[in-house]
N, CA, C and O of each residue as an XYZ file, in Angstrom:
440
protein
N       4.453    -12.189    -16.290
C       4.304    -10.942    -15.559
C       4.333    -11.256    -14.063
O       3.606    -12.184    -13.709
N       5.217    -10.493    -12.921
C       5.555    -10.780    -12.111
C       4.710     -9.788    -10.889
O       4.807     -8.563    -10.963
N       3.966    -10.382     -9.883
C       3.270     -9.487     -8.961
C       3.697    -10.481     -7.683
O       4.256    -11.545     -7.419
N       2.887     -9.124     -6.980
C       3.162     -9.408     -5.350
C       1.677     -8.730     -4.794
O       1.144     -7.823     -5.432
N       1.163     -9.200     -3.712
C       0.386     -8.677     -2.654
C       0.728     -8.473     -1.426
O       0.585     -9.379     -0.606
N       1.187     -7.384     -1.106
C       1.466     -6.897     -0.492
C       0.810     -6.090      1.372
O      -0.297     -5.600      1.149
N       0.978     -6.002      2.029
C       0.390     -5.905      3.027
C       0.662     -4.303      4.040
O       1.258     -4.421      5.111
N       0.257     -3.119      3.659
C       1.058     -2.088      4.167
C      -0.288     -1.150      4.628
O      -1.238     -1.023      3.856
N      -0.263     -0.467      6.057
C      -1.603      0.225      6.542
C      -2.477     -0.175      6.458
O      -3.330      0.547      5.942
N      -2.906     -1.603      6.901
C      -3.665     -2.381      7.208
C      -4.561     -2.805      5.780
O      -5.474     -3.627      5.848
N      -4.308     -2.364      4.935
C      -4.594     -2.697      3.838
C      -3.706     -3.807      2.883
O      -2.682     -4.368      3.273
N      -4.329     -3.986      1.564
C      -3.630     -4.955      0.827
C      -3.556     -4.624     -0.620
O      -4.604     -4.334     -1.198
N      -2.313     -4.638     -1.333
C      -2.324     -4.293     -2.332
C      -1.642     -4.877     -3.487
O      -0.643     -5.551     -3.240
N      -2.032     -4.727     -4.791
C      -1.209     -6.080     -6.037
C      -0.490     -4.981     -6.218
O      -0.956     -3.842     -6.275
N       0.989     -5.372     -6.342
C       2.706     -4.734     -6.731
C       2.941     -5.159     -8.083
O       3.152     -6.341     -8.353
N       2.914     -4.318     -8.874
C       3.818     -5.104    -10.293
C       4.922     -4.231    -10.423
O       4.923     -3.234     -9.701
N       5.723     -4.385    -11.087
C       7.030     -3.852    -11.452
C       6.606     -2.898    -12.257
O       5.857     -3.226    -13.177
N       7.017     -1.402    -12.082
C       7.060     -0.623    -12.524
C       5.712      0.281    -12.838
O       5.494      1.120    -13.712
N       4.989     -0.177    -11.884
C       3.457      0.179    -11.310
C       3.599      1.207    -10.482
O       4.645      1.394     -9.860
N       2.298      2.168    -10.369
C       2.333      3.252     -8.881
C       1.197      2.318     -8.423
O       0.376      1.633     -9.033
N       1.481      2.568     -6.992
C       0.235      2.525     -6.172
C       0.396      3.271     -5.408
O       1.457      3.787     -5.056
N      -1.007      3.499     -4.909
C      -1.132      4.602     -3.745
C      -1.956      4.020     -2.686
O      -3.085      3.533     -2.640
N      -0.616      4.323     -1.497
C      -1.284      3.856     -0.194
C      -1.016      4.791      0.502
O      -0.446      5.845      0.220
N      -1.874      4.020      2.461
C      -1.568      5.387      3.102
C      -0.521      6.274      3.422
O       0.385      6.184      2.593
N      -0.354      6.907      4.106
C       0.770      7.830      4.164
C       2.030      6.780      5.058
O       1.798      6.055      6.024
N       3.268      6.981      4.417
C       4.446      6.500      4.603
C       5.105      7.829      5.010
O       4.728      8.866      4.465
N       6.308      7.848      6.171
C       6.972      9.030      6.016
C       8.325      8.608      5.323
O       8.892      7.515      5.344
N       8.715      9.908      4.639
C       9.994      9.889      4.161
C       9.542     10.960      2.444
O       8.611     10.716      1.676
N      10.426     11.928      2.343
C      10.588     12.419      0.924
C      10.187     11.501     -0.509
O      10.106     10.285     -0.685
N      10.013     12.486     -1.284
C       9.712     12.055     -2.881
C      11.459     12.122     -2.849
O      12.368     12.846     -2.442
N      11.162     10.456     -3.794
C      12.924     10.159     -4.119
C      13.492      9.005     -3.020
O      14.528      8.350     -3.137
N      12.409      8.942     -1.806
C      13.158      7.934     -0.968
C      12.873      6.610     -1.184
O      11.709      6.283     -1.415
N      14.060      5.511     -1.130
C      13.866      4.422     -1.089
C      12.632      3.618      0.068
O      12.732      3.999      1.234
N      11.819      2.843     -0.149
C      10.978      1.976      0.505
C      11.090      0.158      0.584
O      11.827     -0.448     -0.195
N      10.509     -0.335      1.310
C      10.690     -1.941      1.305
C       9.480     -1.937      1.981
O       9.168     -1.149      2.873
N       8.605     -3.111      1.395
C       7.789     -4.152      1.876
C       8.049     -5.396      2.427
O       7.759     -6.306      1.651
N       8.485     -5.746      3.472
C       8.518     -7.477      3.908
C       7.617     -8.329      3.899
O       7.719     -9.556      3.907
N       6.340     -7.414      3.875
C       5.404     -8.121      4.391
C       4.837     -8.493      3.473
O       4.017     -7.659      3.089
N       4.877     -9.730      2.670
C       4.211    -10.173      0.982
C       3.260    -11.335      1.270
O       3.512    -12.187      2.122
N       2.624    -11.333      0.839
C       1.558    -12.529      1.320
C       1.708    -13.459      0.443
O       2.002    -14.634      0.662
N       1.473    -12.852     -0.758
C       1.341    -13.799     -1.825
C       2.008    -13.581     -3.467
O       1.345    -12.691     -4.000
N       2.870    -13.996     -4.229
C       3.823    -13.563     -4.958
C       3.649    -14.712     -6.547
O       3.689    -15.926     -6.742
N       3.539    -14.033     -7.017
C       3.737    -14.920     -8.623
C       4.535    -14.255     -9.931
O       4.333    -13.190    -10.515
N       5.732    -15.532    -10.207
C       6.884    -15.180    -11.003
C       6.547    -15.008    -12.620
O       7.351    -14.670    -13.487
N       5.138    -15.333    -12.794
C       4.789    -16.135    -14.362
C       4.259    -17.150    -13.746
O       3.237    -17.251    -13.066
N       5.082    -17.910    -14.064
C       4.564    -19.328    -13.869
C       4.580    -20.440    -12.709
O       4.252    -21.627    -12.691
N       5.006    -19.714    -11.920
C       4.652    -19.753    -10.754
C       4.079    -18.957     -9.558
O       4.225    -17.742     -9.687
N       3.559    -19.295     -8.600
C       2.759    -18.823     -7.526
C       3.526    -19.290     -5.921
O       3.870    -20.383     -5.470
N       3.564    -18.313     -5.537
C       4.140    -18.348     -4.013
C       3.391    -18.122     -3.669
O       2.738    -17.225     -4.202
N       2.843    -18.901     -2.294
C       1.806    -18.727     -1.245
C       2.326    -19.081      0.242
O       2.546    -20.167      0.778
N       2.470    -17.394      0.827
C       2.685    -17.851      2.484
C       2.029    -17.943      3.512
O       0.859    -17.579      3.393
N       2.283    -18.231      4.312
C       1.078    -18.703      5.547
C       1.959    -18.159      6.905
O       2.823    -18.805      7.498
N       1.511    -16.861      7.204
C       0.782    -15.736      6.929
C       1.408    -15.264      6.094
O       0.624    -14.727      5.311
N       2.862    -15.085      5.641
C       4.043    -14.419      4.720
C       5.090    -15.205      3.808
O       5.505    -16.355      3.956
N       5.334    -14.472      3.040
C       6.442    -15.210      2.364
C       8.058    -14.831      3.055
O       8.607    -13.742      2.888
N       8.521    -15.730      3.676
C       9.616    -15.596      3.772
C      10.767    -15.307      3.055
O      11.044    -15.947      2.041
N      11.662    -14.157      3.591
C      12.419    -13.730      2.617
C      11.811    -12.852      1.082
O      12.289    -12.399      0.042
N      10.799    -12.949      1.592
C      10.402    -11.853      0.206
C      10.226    -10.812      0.210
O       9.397    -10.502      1.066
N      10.684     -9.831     -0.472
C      10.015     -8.246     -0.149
C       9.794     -7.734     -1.635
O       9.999     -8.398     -2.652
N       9.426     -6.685     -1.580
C       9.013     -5.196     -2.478
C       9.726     -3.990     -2.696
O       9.233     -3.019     -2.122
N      10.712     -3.786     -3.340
C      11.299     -2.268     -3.008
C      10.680     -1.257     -4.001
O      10.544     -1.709     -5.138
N      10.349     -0.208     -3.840
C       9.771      0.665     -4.510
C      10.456      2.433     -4.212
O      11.308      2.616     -3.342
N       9.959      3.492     -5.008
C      10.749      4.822     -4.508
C       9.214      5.512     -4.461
O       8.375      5.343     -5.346
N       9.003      6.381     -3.165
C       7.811      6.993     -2.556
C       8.227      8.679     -3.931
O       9.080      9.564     -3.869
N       6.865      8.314     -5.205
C       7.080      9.753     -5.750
C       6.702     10.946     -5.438
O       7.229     11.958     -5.900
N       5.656     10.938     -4.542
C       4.748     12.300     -4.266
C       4.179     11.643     -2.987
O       3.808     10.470     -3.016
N       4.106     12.394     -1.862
C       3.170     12.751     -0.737
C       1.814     13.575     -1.063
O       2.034     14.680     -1.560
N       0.651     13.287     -0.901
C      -0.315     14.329     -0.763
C      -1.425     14.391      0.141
O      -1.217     14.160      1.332
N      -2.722     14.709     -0.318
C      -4.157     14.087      0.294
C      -5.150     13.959     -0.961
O      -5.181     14.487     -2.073
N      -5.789     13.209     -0.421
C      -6.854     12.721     -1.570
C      -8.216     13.900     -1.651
O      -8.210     15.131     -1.657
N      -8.989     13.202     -1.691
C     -10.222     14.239     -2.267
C     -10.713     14.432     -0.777
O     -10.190     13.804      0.144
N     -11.661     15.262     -0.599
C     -12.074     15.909      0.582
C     -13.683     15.048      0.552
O     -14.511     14.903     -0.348
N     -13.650     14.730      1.550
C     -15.175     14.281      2.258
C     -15.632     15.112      3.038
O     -15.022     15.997      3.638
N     -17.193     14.747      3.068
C     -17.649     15.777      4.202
C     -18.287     14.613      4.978
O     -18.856     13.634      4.495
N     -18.026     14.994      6.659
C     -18.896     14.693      7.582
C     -20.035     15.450      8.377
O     -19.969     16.340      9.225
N     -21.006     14.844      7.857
C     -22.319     16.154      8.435
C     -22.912     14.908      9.669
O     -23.281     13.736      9.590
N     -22.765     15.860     10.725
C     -24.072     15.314     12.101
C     -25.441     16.150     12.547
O     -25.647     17.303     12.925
N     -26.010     15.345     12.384
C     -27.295     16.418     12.918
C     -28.064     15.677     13.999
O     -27.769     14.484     14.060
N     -28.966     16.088     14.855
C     -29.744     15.651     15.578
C     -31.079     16.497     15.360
O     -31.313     17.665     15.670
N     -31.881     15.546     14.728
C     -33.424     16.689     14.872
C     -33.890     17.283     15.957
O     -34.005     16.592     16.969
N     -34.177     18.367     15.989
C     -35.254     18.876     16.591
C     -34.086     19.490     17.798
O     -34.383     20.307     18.670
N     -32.953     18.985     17.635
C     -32.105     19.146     19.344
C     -31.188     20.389     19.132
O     -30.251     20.699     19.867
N     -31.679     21.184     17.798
C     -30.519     22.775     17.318
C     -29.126     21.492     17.884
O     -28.723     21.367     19.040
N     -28.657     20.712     16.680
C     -27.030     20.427     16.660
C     -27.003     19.707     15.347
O     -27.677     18.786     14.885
N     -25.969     20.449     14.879
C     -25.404     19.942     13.029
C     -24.311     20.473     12.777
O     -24.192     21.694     12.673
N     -23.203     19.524     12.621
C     -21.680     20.143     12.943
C     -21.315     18.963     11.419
O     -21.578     17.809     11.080
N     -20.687     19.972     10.971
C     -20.099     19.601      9.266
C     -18.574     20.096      9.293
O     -18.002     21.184      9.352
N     -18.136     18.480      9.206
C     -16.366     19.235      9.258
C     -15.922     18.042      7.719
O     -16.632     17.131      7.293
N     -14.729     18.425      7.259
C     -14.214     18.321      6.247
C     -13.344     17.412      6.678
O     -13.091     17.278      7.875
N     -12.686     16.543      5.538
C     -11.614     15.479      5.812
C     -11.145     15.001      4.640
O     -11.866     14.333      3.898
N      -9.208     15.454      4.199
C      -8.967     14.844      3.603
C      -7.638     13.542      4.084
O      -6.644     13.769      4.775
N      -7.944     12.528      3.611
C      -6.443     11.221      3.638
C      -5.174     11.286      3.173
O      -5.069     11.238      1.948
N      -4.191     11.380      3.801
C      -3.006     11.463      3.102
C      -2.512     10.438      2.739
O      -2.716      9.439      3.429
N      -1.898     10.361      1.833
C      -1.766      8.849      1.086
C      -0.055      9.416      0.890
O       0.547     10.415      1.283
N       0.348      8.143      0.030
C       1.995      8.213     -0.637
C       1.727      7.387     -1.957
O       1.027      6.376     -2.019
N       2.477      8.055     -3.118
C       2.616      7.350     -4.283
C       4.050      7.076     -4.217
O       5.058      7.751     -4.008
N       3.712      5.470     -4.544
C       4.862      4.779     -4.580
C       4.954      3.727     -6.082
O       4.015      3.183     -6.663
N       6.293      3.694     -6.392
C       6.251      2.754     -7.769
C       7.329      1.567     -7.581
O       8.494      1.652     -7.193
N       6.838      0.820     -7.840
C       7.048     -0.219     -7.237
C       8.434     -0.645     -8.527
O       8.322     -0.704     -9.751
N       9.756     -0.899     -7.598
C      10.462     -1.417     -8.425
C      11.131     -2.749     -9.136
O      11.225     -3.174    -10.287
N      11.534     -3.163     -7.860
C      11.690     -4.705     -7.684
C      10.717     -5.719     -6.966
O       9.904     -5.455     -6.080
N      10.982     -6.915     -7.538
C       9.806     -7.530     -6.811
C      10.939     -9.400     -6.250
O      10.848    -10.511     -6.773
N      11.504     -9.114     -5.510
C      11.869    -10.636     -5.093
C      11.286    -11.575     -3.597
O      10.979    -11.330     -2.430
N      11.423    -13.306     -4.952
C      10.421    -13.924     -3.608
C      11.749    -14.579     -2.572
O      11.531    -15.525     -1.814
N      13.034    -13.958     -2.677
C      14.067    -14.981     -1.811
C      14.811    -15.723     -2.302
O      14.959    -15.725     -3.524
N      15.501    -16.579     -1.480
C      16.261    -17.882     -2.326
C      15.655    -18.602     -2.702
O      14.595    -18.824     -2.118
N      15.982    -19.290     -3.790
C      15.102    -20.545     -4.163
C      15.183    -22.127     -3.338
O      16.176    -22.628     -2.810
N      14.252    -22.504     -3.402
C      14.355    -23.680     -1.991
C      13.915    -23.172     -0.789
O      13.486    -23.959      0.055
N      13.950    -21.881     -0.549
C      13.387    -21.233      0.733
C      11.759    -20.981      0.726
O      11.146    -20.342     -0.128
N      11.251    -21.582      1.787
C      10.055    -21.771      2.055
C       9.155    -20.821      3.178
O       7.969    -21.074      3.388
């Protein structure tokens, strides 16, 4: 089984083939092609790629299925005694993406 970790909105995420993940918001339509360059760390089976900081030549292509926002948080402030308490709402927009291909490069390339 073939994965990747991946590096996209300052976050980090495991890629398998034919996986969704959901990260932050990417622009571009449901249906559009995507690429990751940025792979940190990659394993074929039976082997393990490890780059320092990246793997060269490796990327992620995946197709972005849905744009949305996630669940709604609330932010409440108050200050005792000082009459102030301001409650505002917040949701994250994220992108679901499914991850299609997963290559680490040429072979011999380091």
């Amino acid at each position: 089984m073939s994965y990747a970790i991946i590096r996209t909105g300052g976050k980090q995420y495991r890629a398998e083939s034919g996986k969704t993940i959901r990260i932050p918001s990417l622009p571009g339509d449901a249906g559009a092609k995507v690429t990751f360059s940025d792979v940190i760390l990659g394993s074929d089976g039976d082997k393990t790629h490890v780059g320092v900081p990246g793997l060269k030549g490796a990327n992620v292509t995946g197709e972005i299925v849905k744009q949305g926002l996630g669940d709604k948080i609330v932010v409440f402030k108050m200050k005792r005694r000082k009459n102030y308490a301001k409650k505002q709402g917040h949701r994250q927009g994220f992108t679901e993406v499914r991850i299609n291909d997963i290559s680490f490069g040429k072979k011999g390339e380091k």
